[in-house]
N, C-alpha and C positions, 0 to 999 in steps of 0.2 A: 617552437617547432623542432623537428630533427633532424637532421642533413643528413640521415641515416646514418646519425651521431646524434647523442641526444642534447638538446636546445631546449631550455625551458618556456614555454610560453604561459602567460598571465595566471592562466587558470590552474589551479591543481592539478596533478597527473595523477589518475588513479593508479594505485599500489595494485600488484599480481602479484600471489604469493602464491604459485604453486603448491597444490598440497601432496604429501608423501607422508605417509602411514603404513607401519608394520602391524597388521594384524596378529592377532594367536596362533590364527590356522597359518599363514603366510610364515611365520618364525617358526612354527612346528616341524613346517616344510623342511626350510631351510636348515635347524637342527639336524633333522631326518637324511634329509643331501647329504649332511654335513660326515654322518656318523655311519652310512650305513655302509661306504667302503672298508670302515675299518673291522665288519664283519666281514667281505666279500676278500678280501685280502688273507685274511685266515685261511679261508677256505681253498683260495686261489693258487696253495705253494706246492705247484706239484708240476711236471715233466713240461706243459700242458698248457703252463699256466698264459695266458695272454701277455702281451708285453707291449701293447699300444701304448699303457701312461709313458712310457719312456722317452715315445717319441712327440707324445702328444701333450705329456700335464711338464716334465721337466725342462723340455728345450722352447714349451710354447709363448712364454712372455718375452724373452731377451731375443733368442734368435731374429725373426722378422726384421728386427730395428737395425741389424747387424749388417753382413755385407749382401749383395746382391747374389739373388741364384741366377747363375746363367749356364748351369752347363745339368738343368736335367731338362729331357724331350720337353715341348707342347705343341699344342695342337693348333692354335690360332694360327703361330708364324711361315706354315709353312706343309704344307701337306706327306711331307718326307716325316717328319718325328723329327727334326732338328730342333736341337738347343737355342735358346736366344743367343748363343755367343756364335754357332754358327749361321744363325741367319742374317741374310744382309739387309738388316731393317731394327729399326727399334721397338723391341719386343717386351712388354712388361708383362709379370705373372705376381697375382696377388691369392697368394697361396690360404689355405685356412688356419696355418698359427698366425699368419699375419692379420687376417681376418679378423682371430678373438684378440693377440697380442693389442691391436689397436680400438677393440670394441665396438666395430664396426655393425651395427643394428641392420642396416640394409643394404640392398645392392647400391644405391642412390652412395652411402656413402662409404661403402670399398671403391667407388670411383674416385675418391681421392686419391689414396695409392695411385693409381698413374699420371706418370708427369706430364701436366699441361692440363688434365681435364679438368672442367667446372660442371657440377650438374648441378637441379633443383627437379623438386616434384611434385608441380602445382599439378591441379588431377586434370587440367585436358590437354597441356602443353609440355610432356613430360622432356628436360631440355638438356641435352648435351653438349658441348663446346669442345673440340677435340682438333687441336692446328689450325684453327681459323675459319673451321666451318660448323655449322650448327646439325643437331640430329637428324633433318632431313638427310644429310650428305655423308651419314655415321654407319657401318653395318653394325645391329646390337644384336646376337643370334644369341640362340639357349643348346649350348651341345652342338654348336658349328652350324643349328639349323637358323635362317631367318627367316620372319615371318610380314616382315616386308610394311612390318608396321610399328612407329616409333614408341605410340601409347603402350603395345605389349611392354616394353622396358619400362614402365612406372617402377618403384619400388616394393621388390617383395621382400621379405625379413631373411637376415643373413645365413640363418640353420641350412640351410638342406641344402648349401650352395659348397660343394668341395672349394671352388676356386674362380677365379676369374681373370679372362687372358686379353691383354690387349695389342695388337699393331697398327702404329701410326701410320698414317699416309693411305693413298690408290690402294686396295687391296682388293677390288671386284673381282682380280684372277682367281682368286681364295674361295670368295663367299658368293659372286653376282652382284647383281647393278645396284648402286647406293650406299658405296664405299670411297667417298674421295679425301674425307678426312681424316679414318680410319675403321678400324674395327675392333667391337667388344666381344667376348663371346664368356657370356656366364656357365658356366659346367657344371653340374648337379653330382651329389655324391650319389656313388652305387656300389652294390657290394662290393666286400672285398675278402681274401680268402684266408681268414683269420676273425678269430672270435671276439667280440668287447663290446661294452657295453657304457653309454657318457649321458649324462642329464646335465640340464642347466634350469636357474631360475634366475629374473631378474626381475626386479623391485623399482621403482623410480618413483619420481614427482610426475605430478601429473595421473596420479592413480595407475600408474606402469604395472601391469602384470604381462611377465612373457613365461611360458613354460615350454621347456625343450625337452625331444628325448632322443636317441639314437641307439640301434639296436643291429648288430650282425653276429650271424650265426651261419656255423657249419650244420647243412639236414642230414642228417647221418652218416654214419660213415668213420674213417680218421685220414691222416697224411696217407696213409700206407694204403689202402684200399685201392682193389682193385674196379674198375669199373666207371663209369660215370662219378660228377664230383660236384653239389648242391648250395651254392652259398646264398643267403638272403637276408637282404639291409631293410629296416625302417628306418626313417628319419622324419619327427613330427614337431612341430612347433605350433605352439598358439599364441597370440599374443591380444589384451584385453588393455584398452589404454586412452586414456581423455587426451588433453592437447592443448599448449598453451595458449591456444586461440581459444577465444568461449565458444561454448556450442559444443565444439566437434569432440567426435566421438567415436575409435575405430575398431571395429573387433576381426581379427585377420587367422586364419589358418592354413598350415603347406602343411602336405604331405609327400615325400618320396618312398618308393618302394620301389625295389627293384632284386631281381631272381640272374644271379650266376651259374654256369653250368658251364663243367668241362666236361665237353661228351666223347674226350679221348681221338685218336687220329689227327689231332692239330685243332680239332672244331672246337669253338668257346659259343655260349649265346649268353646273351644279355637282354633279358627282358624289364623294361622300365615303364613304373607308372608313377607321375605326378599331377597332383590335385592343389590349388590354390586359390584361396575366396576369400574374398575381403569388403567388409560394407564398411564406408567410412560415412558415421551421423551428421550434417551438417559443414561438407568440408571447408575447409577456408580456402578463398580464392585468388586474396592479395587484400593492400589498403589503400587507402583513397592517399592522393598524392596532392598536397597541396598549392594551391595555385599562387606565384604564378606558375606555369608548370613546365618551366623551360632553366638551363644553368643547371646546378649542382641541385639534385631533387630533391624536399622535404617532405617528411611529415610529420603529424601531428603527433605528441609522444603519447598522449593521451587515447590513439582508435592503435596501438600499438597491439594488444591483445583484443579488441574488437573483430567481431565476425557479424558481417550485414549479408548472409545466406539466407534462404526461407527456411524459416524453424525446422522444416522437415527437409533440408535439403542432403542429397543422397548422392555419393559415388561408390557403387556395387560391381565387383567385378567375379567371374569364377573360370577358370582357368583349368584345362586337363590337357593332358599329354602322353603321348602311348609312343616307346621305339624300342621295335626290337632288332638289334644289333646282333649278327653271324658274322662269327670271323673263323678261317680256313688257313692256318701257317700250311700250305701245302709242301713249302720245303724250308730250306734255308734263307732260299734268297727271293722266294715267292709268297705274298701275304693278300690276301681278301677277304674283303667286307662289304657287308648290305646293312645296311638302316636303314625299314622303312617305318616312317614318322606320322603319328597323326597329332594335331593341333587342334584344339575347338576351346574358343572363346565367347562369353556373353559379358558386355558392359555395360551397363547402366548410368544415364547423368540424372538428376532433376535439381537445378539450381539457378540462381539468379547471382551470375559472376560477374559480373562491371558494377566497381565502385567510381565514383569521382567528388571533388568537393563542389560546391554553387562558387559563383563569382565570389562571393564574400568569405568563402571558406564556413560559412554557416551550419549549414547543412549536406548534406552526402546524398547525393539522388544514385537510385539504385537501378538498376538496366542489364536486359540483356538476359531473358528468361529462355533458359533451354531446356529443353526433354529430349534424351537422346539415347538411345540403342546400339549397340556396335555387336553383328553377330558376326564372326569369324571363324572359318577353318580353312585349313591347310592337310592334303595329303600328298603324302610323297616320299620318292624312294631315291636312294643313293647306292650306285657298286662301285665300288673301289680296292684299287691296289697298288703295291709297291712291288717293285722288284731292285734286288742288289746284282749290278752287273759291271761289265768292265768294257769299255770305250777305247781303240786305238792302245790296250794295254794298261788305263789307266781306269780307280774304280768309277763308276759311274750308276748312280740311283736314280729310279724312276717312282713316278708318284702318279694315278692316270686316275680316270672317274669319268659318270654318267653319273648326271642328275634331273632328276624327272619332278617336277609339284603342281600341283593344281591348287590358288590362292583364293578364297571366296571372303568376300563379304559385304554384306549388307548394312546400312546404315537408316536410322526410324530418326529423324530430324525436327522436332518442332522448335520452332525459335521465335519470340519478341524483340524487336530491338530495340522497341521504345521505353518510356521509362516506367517502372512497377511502382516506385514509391519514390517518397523524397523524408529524410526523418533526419531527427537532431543527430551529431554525431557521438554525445557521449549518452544519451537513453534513449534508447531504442526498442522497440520492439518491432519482430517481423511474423510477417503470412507463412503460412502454407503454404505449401507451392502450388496446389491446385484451387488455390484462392484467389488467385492470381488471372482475372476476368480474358478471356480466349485459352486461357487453358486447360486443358480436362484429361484424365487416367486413358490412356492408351496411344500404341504405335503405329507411327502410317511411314511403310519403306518408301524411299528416296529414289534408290537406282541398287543394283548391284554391279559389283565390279568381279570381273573375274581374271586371274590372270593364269597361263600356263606357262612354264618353264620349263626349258630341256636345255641342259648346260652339259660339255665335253671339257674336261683339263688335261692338261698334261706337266706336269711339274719335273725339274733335272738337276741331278748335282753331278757335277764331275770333276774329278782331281787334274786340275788343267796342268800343274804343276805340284813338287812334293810340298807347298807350304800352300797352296792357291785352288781355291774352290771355285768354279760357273757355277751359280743358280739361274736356271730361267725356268718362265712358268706363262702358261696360255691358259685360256679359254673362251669358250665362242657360245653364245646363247642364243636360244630362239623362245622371244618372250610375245605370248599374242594376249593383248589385253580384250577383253570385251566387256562394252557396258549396256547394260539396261534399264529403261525407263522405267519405274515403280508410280510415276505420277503423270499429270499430264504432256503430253507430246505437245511442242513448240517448235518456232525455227532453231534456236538456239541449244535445244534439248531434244531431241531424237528421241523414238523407239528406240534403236539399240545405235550404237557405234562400235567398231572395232578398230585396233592400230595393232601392226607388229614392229616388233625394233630386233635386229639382230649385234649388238656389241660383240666385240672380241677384243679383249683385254689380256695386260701381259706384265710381267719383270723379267727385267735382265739384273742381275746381282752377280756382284763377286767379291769373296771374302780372302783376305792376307795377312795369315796368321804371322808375322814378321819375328813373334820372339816369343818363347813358353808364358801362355796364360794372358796374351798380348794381342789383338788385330785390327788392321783397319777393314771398312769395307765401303764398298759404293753402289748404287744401284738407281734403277731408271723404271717406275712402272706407273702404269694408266689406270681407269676406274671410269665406267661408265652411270649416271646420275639420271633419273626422271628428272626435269628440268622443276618443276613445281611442288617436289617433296617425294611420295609412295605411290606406284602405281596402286596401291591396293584401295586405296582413297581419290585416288584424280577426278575432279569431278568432267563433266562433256566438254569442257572450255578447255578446261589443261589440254586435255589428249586432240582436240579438234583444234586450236591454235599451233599447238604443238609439238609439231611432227617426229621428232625427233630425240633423244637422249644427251644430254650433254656430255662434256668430255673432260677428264681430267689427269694432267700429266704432273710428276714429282719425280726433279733430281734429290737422291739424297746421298749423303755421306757422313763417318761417322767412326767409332771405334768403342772397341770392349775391351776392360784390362783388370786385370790382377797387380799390386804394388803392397807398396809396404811389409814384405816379405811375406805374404797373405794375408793378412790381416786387413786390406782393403779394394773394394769392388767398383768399377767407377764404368757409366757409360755415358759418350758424346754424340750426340747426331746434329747435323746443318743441313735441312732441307728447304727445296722451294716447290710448292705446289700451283698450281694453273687448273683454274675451272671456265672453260666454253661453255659458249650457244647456252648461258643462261637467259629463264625470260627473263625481258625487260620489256619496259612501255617501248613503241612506237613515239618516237619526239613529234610527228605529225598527228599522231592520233592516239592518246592517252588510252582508249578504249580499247584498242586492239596490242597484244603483246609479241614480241618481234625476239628468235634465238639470237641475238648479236650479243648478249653482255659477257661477263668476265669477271672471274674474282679471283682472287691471288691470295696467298700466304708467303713464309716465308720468316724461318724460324733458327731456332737452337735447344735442345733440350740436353740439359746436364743432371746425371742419378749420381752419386757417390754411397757406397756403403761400405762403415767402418769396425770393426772389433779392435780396437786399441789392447784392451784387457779385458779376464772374465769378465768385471763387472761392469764395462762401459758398453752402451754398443751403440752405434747414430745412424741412420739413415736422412739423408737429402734430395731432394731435388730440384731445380731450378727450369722454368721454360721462358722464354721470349718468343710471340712472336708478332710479324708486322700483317696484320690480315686487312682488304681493305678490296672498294670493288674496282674495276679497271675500265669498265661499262657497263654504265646500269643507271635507269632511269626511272622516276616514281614520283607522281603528282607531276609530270611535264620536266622535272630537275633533272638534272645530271647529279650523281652524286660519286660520280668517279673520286677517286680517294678519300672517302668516306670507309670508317672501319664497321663492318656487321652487327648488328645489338650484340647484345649480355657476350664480347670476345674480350677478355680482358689481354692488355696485351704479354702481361709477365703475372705468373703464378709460381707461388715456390712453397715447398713444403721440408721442416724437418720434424725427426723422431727422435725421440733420444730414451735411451734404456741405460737404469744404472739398479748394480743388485746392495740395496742396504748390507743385507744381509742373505743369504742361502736361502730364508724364507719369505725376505721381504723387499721387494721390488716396486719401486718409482716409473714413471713415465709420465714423460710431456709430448705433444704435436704442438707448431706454431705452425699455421697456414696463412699464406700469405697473397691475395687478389688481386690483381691491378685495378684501374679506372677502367671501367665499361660504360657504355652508352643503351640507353634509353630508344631511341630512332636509327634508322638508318641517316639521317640526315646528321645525325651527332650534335644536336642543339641540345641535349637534356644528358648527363649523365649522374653515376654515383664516382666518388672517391673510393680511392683503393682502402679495400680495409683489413684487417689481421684479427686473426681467432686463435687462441688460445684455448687446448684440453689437458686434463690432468689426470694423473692415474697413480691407484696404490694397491699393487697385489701382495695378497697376504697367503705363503701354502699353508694349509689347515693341516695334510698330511700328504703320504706318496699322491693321495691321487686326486684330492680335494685343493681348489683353490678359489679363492674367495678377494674379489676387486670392486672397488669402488673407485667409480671416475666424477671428475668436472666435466660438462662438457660448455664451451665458449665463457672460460672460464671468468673472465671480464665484463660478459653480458653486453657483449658488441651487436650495435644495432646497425643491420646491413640486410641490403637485400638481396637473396639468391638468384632472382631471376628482376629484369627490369621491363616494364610496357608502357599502358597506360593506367596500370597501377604497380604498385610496388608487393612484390611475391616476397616478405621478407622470412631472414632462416632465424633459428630459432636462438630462444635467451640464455641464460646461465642455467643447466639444468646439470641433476643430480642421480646419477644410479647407483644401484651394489649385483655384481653378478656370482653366483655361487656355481662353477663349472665342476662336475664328475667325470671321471672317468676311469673306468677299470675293467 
């Protein structure tokens, strides 16, 4: 067996051998990548000429690794434009050299870069961990917007993503309800007002083809022109790629485009459109966990690459996106902005996802046949502004907003629960999915859900003193859900239902800059929670048990600093967070769910970022924390101090950059997991385990560079997410990426 280590059991373990081939056309390619800036370079030397590689192909492997950026604006922390060093909160930004510097393929794993998080991206339980709470309690927005629904955050491939921002802790005042443990927010590139032009290609095992392009241009005109001023980005990625699970099979495409315009008098617009669709053949869903299936969990090393899906089993997704963004600099100290947003979503399931082994571990009965539909959209507008002004003589910023959305969607649910097959575990063959006797092609809707929101903020800094900053920040919602019956009317299930909830959520911060490049800070804010995950999902029991939204309060504290005569960047926080009125069972009545419970965190997270020398650079970070419920009952139990599934309690990560040579550059990550659990009851876990990645960039020339990484370089077997089966992450796999840019 494998203790999610590998244990040999009697029988031979079938051999995987990933396959990776470079085709003619594929090397021609890359050849072509390789050679054709050093025509574009020629041509390029004139007044005129672009100067992105500079800051894009020469600083982009070493930097990232090096020390921590805390003092350029974003947008996650704080609706002002403040720096992570002035906001009273710990604020990570995982910028796009640190994206390619670390070879980051998808959003799923740029969440590494921030400390503390664990994700995995099994296709219906897309899962985050973030200070002791899971993705129900996470906001994950695209461009500050949320859509109120976890599965949108699946993973899309890392291109067309400029960055990604995260804040620990309460941050509902920011984003709205369903932020207690923090918030993500993915930002998409868009134009920008300068010319260049970057391709990528990447190769791998596994029949890995990914092709990148990226394209911004000036539409006529120069610097000097008078009049109106036209910039417009593409940015397209495809990616074509088997899997080292058999079967599956994923072909994926994103598109951004987006049109710049300065129309002179202060006024900018921004018009953005993205597009992204992805069928994945046969996904894998997890493996069967062998019994008995309690202790430290095993399995079998031999269904390790094993996929017991229906031959034709399918996760299809397509994604589009529309905001157009006016902003108005009316004066100096006066700035406004509208984004209004459109969102529309279509998901597709058809799979047969529960594996388990028979008493004897003989055989693997399969279960659990679903067909499922998710159609979503979201419209909605934002006006917002800042103002720079001065308070009792001292300065003082304002940050205020209205926000308006209408949340829709629909869900087409067919499900079996009983069991589809039962087949040996090492040959196998599987159905079709609509072989599969009650099931048949097509969707019958559930219910819809609709939700509206109209949210008021008001965000504030003020120089309380000449080294001492107030931040405080509000907001009050008015959220009205309604739901409707798409099937039959019952007691338990209505024609329609309706609930309103009004939160108002808040931070008090204050930051003390005590000595050049130096501060502590401290800060106190709330976060309001759907008690049973997304309003945009709840089904008639949530919202009619219900009533209510839970509650969530975090003291934190913490400090930012500069040392070692600059050469090193280090950030400390110690918080404790508190979550009310979660459901829990009734101890008298299992059936009916009662707001009394309670869960708690309570942590430390340590970043350090070092430049020693040009050629050394390290990045670190370490988190603890104690997560665990305070009241909460399930099967009749009490599982008070009980820790939440897949929360490990200590997660650390380091980088490290070292330059061979001018041309030739190394790099390692060790990532490090804790012990996480299986149940809430904590009878089944994994052992903490460690990954190991490796990297070797090569510059080809000014603007070509050319990497090849390990990734889990050991071929650690571990699983990324844990249930009642094991979601494990993947083996010792092999790429090469050839980046342009000129």
């Amino acid at each position: 067996m494998t203790r999610l280590t590998a244990t040999p059991r009697e029988a031979t373990t079938r051999a995987h051998v990933p396959s990776f081939s470079l085709s003619p056309l594929c090397a021609s390619l890359l050849a072509g990548l390789a050679l054709a800036p050093l025509g574009a370079t020629a041509q390029n030397q004139t007044p005129e000429a672009p100067t992105l590689q500079a800051v894009q192909v020469v600083d982009s492997v070493l930097t990232p690794n090096g020390r921590i950026q805390l003092d350029a604006p974003v947008e996650t922390g704080s609706r002002l434009g403040l720096t992570p060093r002035e906001t009273p909160a710990s604020v990570t930004v995982v910028d796009r050299t640190t994206i390619e510097a670390r070879g980051a393929q998808d959003t799923q794993e740029i969440l590494r870069a921030i400390p503390g998080v664990t994700a995995h991206n099994a296709p219906g339980s897309i899962g985050v961990s973030y200070r002791g709470f899971g993705s129900g309690s996470i906001g994950q927005m695209f461009n500050g917007i949320s859509v109120q629904y976890s599965i949108a955050a699946r993973p899309v491939d890392s291109w067309i993503y400029d960055r990604v921002e995260a804040i620990g802790g309460p941050s509902s005042f920011l984003f709205g309800s369903g932020a207690v443990g923090g918030s993500i927010n993915y930002i998409t590139k868009t134009a920008d007002r300068h010319d260049f032009t970057e391709g990528q290609l990447r190769l791998g095992q596994n029949n890995l083809k990914e092709v990148s392009l990226g394209l911004n241009r000036r539409l006529g005109g120069s610097d000097n022109a008078a009049g109106p001023q036209h910039f417009a980005r593409i940015d397209l990625n495809h990616r074509d790629a088997g899997h080292w699970v058999e079967g599956m099979h994923t072909r994926s495409t994103q598109l951004a485009t987006s049109l710049l315009s300065d129309l002179g008098g202060g006024f900018t617009h921004t018009l953005a459109y993205e597009y992204q669709n992805e069928d994945v053949h046969r996904p894998y869903w997890g493996t069967p966990l062998l019994n008995p299936v309690a202790g430290e969990l095993n399995i079998d090393p031999r269904t390790r690459f094993a996929n017991y899906n229906s031959a034709d089993g399918l996760y299809a997704q397509r994604v589009q996106w529309l905001r157009s963004v006016a902003q108005w600099r009316a004066s100096d100290a006066l700035q406004l902005r509208n984004t209004f947003y459109v969102y529309d979503a279509l998901r597709d399931y058809r799979n047969v996802e529960t594996y388990r082994f028979n008493a004897g571990n003989s055989q693997v009965i399969r279960s659990a046949a679903l067909l499922q539909r998710h159609d979503h959209e979201v419209v909605g507008d934002r006006i917002e502004g800042t103002l720079h002004s001065s308070l009792g003589g001292r300065k003082s910023d304002w940050a205020f907003g209205l926000d308006v959305s209408v949340n829709r969607q629909t869900r087409f649910p067919r499900s079996l629960s009983g069991t589809v097959s039962t087949v040996d575990p090492y040959r196998f063959s599987t159905e079709n999915f609509f072989d599969i006797p009650g099931m048949t092609p097509g969707f019958n809707p559930d219910r819809d859900n609709k939700v509206t929101n109209t949210a008021l903020y008001l965000e504030n800094r003020t120089a309380v003193a000449r080294q001492v900053h107030l931040i405080t920040a509000l907001r009050h919602e008015r959220i009205d859900l309604d739901l409707t019956n798409r099937r039959t009317v019952t007691a338990t299930t209505p024609a329609s239902y309706s609930r309103s909830y009004r939160p108002t959520t808040g931070r008090l911060g204050v930051v003390w800059d005590f000595a050049p490049g130096a501060n502590l800070y401290a800060q106190y804010s709330t976060a309001a929670d759907p008690p049973s995950g997304v309003l945009s999902t709840a089904s008639f029991a949530d919202v009619i048990n219900n009533s209510e939204l839970t509650s969530g309060r975090q003291a934190e504290v913490g400090s930012k600093l500069d040392f070692w005569g600059g050469k090193g960047t280090a950030t400390l926080a110690l918080y404790q967070i508190t979550r009310r009125n979660i459901a829990t069972q009734d101890p008298n009545n299992p059936g009916v769910t009662m707001l009394v419970g309670e869960q708690s965190s309570k942590g430390a997270e340590l970043s350090v970022g070092l430049r020693p020398s040009a050629r050394w650079q390290l990045q670190a970070n370490l988190t603890h924390v104690d997560a665990r419920y305070e009241n909460f009952m399930q099967g009749g139990l009490s599982l008070a101090g009980k820790t939440p599934t897949n929360t490990p309690a200590t997660v650390a990560n380091l980088w490290v950059g070292y330059a061979i040579t001018p041309q030739l550059q190394a790099s390692a990550g060790v990532r490090h997991v804790g012990k996480m659990y299986a149940n809430a009851a904590n009878t089944q876990w994994q052992s903490a385990y460690t990954l190991l990645d490796l990297g070797l960039s090569w510059k080809l020339n000014k603007t070509s560079t050319l990497t090849g990484r390990i990734r889990n370089t050991t071929d650690r077997v571990y699983a990324a997410n844990l249930g009642s089966q094991a979601y494990l992450g993947a083996p010792r796999t092999a790429d090469v990426t050839l980046h342009v840019a000129f």
